[in-house]
Structure formats: structure tokens, C-alpha cells
Residue frames as a rotation matrix with the C-alpha (Angstrom) as fourth column:
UNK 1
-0.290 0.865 0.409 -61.95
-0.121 -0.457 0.881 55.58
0.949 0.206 0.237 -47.63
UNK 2
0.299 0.861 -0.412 -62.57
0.524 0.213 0.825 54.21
0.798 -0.462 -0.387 -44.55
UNK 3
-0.246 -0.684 -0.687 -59.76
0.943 -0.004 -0.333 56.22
0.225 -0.729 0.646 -43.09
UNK 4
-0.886 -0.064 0.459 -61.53
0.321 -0.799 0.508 59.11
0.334 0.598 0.729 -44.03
UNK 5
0.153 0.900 -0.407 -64.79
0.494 0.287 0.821 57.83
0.856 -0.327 -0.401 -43.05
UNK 6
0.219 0.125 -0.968 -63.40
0.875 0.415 0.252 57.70
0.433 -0.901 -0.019 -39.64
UNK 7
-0.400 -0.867 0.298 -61.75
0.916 -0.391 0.093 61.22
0.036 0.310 0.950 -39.93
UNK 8
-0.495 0.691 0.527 -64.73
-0.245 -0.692 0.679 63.09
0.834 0.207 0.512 -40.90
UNK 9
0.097 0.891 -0.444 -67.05
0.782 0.208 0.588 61.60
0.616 -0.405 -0.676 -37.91
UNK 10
0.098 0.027 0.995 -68.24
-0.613 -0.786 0.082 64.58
0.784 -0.617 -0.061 -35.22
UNK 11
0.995 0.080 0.050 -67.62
-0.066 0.205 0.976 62.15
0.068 -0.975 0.210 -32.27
UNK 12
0.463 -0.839 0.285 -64.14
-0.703 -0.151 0.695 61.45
-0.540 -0.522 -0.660 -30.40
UNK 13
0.966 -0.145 -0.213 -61.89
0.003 0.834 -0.552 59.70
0.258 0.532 0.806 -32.53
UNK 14
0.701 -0.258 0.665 -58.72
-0.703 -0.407 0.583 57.66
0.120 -0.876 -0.467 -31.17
UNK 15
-0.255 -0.338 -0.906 -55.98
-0.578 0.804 -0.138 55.67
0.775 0.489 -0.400 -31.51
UNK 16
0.557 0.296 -0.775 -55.95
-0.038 0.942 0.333 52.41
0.829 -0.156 0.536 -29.84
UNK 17
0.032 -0.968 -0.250 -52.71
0.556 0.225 -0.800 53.28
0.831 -0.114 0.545 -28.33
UNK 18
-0.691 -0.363 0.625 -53.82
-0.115 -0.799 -0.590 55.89
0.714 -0.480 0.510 -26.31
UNK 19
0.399 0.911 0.108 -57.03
-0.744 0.253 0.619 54.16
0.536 -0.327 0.778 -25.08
UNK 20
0.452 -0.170 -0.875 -55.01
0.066 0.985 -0.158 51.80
0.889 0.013 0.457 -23.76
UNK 21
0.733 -0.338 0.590 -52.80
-0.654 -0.112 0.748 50.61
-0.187 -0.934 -0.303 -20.17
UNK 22
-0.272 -0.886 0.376 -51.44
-0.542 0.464 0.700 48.03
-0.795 -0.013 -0.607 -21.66
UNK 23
0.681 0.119 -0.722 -50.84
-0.690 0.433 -0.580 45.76
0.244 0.894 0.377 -24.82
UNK 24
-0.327 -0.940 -0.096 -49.15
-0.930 0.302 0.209 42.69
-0.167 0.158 -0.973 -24.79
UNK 25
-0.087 0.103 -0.991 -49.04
-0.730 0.670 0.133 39.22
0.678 0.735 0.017 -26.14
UNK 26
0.855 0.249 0.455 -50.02
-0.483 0.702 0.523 35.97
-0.188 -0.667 0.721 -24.29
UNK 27
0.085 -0.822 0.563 -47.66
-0.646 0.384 0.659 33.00
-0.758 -0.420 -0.499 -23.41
UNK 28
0.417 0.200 -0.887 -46.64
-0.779 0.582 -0.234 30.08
0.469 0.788 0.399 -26.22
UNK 29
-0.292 -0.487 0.823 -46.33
-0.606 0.760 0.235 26.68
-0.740 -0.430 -0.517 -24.49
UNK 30
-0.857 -0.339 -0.388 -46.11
-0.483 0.789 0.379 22.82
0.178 0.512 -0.840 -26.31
UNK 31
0.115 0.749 -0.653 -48.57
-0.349 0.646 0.679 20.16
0.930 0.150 0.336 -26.56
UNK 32
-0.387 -0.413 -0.824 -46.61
0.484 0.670 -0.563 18.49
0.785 -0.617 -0.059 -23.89
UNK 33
-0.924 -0.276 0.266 -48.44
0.002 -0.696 -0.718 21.31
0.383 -0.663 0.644 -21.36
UNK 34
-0.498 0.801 -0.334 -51.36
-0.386 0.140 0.912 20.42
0.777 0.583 0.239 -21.77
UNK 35
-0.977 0.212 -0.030 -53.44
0.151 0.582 -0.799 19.06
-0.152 -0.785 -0.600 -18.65
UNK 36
-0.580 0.814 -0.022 -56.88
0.697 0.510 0.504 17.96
0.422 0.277 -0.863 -18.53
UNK 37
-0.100 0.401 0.911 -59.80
-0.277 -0.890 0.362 20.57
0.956 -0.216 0.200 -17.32
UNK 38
0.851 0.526 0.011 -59.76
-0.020 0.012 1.000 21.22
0.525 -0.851 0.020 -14.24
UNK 39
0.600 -0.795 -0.085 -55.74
0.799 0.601 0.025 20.52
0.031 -0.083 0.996 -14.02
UNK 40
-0.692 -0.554 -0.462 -54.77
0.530 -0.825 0.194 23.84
-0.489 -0.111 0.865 -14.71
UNK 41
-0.145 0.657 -0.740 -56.16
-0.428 -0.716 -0.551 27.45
-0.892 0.237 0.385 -16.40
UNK 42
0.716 0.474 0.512 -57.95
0.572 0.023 -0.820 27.30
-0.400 0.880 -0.255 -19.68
UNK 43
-0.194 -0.943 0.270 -55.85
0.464 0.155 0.872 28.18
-0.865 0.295 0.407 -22.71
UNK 44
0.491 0.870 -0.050 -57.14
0.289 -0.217 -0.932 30.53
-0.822 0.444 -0.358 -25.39
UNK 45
-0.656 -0.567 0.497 -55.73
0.526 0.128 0.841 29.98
-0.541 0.813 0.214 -28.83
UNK 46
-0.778 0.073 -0.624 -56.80
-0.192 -0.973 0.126 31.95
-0.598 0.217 0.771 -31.66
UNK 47
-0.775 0.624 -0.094 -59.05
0.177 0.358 0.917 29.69
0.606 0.694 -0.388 -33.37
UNK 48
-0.284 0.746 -0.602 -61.15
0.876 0.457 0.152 30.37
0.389 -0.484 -0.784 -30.39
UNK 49
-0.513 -0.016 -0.858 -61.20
0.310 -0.936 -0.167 33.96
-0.800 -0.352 0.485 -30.54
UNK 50
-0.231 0.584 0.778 -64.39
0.963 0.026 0.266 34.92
0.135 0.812 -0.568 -32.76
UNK 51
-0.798 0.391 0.459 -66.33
-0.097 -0.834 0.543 38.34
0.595 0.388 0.704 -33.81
UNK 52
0.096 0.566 0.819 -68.92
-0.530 -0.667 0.524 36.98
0.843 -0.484 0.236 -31.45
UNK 53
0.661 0.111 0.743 -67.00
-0.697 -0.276 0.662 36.14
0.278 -0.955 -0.105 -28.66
UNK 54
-0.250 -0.776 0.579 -64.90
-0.965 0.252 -0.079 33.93
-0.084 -0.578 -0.812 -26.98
UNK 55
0.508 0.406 -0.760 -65.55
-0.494 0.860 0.129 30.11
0.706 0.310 0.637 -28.23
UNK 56
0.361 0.081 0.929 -65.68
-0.814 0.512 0.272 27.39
-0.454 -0.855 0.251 -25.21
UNK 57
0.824 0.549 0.143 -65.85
-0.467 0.800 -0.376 24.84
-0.321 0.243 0.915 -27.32
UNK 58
0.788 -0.612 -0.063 -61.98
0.284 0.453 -0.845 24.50
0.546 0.648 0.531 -28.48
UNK 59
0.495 -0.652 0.574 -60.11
-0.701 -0.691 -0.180 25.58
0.514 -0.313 -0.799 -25.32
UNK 60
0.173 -0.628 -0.758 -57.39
0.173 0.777 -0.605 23.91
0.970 -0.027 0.243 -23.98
UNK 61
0.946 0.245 0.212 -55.62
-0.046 -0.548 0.835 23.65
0.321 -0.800 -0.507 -20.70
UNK 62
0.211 -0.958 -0.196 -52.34
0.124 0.225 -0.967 24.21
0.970 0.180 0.166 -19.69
UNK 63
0.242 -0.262 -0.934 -50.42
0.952 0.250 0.177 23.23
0.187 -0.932 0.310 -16.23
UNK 64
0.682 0.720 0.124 -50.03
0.617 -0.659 0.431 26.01
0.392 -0.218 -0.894 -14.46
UNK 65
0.098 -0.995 0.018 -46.47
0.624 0.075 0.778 26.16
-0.775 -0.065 0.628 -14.00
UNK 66
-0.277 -0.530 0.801 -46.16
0.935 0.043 0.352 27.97
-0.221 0.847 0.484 -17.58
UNK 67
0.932 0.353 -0.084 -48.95
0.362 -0.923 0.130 31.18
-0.032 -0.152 -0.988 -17.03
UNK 68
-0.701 -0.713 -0.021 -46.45
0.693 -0.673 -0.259 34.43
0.171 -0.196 0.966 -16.78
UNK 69
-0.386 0.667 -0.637 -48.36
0.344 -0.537 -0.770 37.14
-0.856 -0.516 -0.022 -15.39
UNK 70
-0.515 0.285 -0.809 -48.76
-0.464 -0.886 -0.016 38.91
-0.721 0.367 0.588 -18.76
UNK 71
-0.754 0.583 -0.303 -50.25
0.084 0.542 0.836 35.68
0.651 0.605 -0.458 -20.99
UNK 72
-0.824 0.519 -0.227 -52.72
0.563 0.706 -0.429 35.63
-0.062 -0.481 -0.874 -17.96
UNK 73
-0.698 0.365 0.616 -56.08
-0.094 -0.899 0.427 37.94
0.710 0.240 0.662 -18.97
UNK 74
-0.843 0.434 -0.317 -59.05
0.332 -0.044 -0.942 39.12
-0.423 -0.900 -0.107 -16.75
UNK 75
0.107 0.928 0.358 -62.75
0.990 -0.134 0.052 39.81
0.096 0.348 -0.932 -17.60
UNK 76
0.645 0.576 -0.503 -63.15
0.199 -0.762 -0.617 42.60
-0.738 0.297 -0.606 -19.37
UNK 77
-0.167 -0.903 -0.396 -59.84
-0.289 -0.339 0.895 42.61
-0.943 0.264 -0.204 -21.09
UNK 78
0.823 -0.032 -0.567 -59.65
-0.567 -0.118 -0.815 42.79
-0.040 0.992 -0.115 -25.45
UNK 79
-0.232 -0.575 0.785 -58.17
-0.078 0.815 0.574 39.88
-0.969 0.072 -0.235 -26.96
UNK 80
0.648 -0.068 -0.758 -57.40
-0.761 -0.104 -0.641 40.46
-0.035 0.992 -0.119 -31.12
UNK 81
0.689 -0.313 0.654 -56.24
0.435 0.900 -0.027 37.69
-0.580 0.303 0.756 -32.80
UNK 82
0.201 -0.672 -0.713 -52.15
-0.354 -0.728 0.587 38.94
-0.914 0.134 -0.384 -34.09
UNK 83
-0.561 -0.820 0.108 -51.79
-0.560 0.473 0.681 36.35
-0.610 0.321 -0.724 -36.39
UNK 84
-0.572 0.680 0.459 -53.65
0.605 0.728 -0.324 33.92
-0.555 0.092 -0.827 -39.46
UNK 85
-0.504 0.698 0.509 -56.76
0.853 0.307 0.422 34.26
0.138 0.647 -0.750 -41.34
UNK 86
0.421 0.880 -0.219 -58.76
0.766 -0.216 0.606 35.60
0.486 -0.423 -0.765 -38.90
UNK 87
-0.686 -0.725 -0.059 -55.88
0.697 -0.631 -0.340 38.71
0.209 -0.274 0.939 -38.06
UNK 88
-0.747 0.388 0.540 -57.81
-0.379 -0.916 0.134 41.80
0.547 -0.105 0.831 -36.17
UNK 89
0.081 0.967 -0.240 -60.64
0.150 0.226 0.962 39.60
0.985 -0.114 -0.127 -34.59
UNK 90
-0.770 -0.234 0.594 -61.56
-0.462 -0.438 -0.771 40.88
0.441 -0.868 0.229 -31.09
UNK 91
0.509 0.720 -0.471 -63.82
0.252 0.399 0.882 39.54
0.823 -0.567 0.022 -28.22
UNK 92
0.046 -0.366 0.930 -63.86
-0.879 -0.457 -0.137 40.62
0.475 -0.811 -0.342 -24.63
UNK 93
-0.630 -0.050 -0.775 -62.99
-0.025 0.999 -0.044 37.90
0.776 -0.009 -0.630 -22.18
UNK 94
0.317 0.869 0.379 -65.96
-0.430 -0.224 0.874 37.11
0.845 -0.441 0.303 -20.07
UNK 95
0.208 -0.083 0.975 -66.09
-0.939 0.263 0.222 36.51
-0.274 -0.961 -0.023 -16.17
UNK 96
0.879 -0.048 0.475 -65.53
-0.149 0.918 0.368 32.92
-0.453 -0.394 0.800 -16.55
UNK 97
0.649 -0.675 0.350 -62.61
0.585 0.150 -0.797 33.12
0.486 0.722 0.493 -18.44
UNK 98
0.561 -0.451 0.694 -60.87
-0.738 -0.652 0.173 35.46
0.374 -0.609 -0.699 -15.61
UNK 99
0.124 -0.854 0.506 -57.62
-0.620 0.331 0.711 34.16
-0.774 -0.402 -0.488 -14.96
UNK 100
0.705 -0.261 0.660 -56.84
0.635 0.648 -0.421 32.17
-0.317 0.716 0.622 -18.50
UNK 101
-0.054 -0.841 -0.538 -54.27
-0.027 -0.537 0.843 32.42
-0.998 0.060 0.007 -20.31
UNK 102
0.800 0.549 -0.242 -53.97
-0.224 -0.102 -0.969 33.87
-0.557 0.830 0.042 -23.69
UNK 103
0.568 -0.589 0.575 -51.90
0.646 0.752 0.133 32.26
-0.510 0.296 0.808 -26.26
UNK 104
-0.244 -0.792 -0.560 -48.45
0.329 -0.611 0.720 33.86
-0.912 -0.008 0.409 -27.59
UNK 105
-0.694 0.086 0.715 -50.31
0.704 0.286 0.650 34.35
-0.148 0.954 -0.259 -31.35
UNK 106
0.246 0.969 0.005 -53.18
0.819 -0.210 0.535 36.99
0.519 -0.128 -0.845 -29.75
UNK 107
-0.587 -0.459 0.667 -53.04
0.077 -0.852 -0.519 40.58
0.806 -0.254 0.535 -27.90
UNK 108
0.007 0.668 -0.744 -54.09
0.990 0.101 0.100 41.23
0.142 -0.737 -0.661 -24.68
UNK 109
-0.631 -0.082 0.772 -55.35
0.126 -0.992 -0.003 44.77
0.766 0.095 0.636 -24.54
UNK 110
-0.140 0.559 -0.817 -56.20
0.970 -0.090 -0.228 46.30
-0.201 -0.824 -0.530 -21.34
UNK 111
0.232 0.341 0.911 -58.36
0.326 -0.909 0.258 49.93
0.916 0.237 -0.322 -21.73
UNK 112
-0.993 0.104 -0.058 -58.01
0.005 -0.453 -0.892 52.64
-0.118 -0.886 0.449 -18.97
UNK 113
-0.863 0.487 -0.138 -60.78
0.355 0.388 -0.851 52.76
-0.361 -0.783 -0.507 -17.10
UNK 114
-0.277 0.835 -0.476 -62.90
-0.088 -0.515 -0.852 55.22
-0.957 -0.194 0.217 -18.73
UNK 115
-0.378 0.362 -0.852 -63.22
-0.910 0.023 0.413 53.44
0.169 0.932 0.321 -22.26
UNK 116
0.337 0.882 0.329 -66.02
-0.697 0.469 -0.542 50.69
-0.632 -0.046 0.773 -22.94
UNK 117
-0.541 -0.545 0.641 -64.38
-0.044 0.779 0.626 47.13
-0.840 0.311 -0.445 -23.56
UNK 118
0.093 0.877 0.471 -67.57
0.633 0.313 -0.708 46.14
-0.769 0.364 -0.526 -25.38
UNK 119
0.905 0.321 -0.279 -68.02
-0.044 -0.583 -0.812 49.35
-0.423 0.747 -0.513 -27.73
UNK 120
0.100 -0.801 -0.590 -64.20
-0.894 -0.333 0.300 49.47
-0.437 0.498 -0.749 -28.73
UNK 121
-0.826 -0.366 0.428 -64.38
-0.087 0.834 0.545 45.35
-0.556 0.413 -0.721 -29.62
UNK 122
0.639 0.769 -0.032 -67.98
0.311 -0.296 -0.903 46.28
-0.704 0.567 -0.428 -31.19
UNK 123
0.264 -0.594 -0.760 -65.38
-0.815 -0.558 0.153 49.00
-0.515 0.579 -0.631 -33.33
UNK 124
-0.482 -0.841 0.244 -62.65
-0.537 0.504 0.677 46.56
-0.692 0.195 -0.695 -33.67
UNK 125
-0.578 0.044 0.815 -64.81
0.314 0.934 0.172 43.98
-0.753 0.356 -0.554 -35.72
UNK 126
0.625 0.714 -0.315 -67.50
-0.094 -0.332 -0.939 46.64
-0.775 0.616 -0.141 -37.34
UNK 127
0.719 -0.362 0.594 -66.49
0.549 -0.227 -0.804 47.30
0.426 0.904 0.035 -41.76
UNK 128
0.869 -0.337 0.364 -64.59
-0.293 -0.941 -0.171 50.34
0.399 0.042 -0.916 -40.08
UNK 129
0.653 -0.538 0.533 -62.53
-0.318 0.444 0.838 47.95
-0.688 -0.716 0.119 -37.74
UNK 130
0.530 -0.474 0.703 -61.74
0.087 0.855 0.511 45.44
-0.843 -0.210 0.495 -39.79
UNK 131
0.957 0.214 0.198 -61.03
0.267 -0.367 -0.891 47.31
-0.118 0.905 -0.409 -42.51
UNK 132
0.283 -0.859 0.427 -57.95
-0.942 -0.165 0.291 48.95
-0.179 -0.485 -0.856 -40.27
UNK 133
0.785 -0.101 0.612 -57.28
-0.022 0.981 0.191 45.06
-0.619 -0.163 0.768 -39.60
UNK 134
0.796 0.252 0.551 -56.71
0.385 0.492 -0.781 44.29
-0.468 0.833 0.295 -42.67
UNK 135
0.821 -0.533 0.204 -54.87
0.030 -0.317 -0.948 46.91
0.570 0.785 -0.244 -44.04
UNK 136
0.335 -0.792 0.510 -52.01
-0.930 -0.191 0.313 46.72
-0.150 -0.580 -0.801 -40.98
UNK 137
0.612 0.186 0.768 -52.29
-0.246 0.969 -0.039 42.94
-0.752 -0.165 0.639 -41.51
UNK 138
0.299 -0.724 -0.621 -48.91
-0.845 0.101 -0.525 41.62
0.443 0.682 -0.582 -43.45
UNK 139
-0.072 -0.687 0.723 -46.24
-0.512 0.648 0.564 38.71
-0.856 -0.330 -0.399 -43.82
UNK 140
-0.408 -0.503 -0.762 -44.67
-0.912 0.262 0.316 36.79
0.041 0.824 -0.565 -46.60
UNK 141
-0.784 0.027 -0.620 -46.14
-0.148 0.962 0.230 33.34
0.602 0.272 -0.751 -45.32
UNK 142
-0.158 0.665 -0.730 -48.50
0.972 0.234 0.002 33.77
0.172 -0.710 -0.683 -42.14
UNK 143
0.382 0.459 0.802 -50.59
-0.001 -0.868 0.497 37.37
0.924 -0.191 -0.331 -42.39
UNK 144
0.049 0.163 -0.985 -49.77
0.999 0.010 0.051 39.02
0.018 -0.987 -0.162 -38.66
UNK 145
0.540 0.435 0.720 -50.17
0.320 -0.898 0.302 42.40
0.778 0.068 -0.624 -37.20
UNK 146
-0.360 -0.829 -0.427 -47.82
0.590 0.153 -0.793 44.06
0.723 -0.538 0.434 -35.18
UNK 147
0.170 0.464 -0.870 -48.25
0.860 -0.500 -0.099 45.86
-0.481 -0.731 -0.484 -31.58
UNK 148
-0.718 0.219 -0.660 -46.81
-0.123 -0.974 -0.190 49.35
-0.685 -0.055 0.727 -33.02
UNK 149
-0.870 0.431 0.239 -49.17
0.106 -0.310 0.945 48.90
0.481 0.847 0.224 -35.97
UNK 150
-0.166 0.765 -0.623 -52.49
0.968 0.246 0.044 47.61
0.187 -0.596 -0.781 -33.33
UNK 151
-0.374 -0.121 -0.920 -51.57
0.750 -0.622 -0.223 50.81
-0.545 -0.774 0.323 -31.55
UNK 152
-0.968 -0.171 -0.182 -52.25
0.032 -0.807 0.590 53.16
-0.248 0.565 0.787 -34.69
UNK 153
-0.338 0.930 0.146 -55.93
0.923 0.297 0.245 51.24
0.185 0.217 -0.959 -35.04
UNK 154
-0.774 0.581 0.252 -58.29
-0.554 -0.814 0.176 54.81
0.307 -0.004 0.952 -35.27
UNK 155
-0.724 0.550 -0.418 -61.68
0.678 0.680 -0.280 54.14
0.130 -0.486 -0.864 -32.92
UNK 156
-0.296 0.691 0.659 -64.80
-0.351 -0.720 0.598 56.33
0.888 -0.054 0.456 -33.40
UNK 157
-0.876 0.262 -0.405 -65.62
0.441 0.096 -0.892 56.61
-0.195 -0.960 -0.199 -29.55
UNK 158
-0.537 0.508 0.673 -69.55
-0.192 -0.851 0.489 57.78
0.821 0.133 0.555 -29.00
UNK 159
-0.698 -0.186 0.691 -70.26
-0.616 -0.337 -0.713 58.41
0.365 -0.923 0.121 -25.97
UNK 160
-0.883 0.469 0.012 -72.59
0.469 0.882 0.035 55.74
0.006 0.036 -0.999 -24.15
UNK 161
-0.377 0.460 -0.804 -74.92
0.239 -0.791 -0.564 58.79
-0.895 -0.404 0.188 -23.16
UNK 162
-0.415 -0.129 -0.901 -75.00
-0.786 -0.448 0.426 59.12
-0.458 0.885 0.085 -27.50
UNK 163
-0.975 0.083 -0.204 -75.25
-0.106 0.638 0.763 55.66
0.194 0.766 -0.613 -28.60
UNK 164
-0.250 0.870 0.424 -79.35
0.075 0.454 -0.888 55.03
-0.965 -0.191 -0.179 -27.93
UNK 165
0.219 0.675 -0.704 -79.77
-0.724 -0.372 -0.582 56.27
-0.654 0.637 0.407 -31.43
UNK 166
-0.580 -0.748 -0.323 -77.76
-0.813 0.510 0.279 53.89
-0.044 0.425 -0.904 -32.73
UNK 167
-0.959 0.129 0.252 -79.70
0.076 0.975 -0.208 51.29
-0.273 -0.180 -0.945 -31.27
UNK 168
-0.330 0.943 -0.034 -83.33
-0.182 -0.099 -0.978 52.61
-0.926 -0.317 0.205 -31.59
């Protein structure tokens, strides 16, 4: 139903895949990487990736030696949790979080320029989002979600120029 939902709407509808520049997964390092704050980049694990936003409170840090360019994410960039309970959960990462790295359990989705981090991780988590989530969401012992499946995610796009009604 909700694939339908999303089908029928009169605005722009899209896969993830195509809204994208890139997709890819963050780095997986050991306890043993760990360094105190301030020692190296902040470390975002998936328990710390929420529906509203990016939880401070449970990041880690890891020596800086281990980063690889593609675990490392920038502000504005769409971080979905791949893996777990909480499979499909998105949050943009905010200026202060520019230059962490995102654990190997999480996607790092970067939009071309002319789509709206904010309204597609709005998407990602609305009934319609997580609904997608869900149903791509598999595994015999530990739920996860693969990139080609991420890529197939349908996104009612309405323009920002559109969305006041929404809000009013």
C-alpha cells in the first residue's frame, strides 16, 4: 500500500539511487582504536544514529590512523543505519560532526546538489520511509539492508517552493 501510496502522488517521485553521488559504508575498527576526545575524530556507531538526529551522547573516538576517506562524512551528508533494530534510520550529519567517521554497520549517502538532505531524511524516517525500510530490511540472525536494495528506496520529492502547505 504504501508503494502505491507513493506511486499515485502528483509530485516527483524517485529512487534513492538516482538522487544520489555516492553511497557507501563507513570504516569498522576494534576497541583497541579507541582514543580519548580530542585524540582523534569522533566515531559514529549506529546506536547513535536516531530519527531525530545524530546522538552526542554515545560517540566514540578513534585514532586517526584508521579514517579511509570513504568512512569519513561531511555536514550535510545522510547517514541510515544498514544494520539491527533500528535498520533504515536516517539523520543528517551536522556541522560539528564534519570530518567523523561513520562506522562500517551505517551508509553514507551523499545527494547531488540539487536534492534537500533534510527533506529526503524527513522521507527516509516518515510511515512512507520506513515502511520501504522495513520491507528491504532482511537476515537470518541480524536484520540488514543492502546498498542495491537502499538504492531502490522510492522518495516523494516536493519541491521546497511546494512544501509551505505542508507546514501551515
Amino acid at each position: 500500500k504504501a508503494l502505491e501510496t507513493i506511486t499515485r502522488s502528483k509530485h516527483t517521485v524517485e529512487n534513492l539511487g538516482t538522487m544520489k553521488s555516492r553511497i557507501n559504508t563507513g570504516a569498522n575498527v576494534g576497541s583497541s582504536d579507541y582514543v580519548a576526545p580530542g585524540k582523534g575524530p569522533p566515531y559514529i556507531l549506529v546506536n547513535s544514529i536516531t530519527k531525530e538526529g545524530i546522538n552526542f551522547a554515545d560517540l566514540k573516538y578513534i585514532s586517526p590512523d584508521v579514517a579511509t576517506k570513504n568512512s569519513i562524512v561531511r555536514a550535510g551528508d545522510i547517514v541510515i543505519n544498514r544494520c539491527g533494530n533500528d535498520s533504515g534510520v536516517a539523520a543528517v550529519v551536522p556541522p560539528d560532526l564534519d570530518g567523523a567517521v561513520l562506522c562500517g554497520f551505517a551508509f553514507r549517502v551523499v545527494l547531488k546538489e540539487s536534492w534537500d538532505p533534510y527533506y529526503v531524511t524527513a522521507f527516509l524516517n516518515s510511515p512512507l520511509g520506513r515502511k520501504q525500510m522495513l520491507r528491504i530490511s532482511a537476515g537470518s540472525v541480524l536484520d540488514h539492508i543492502t546498498k542495491a536494495d537502499l538504492q531502490k528506496v522510492r522518495i516523494i520529492y516536493i519541491p521546497k517552493n511546494s512544501r509551505d502547505y505542508i507546514i501551515k
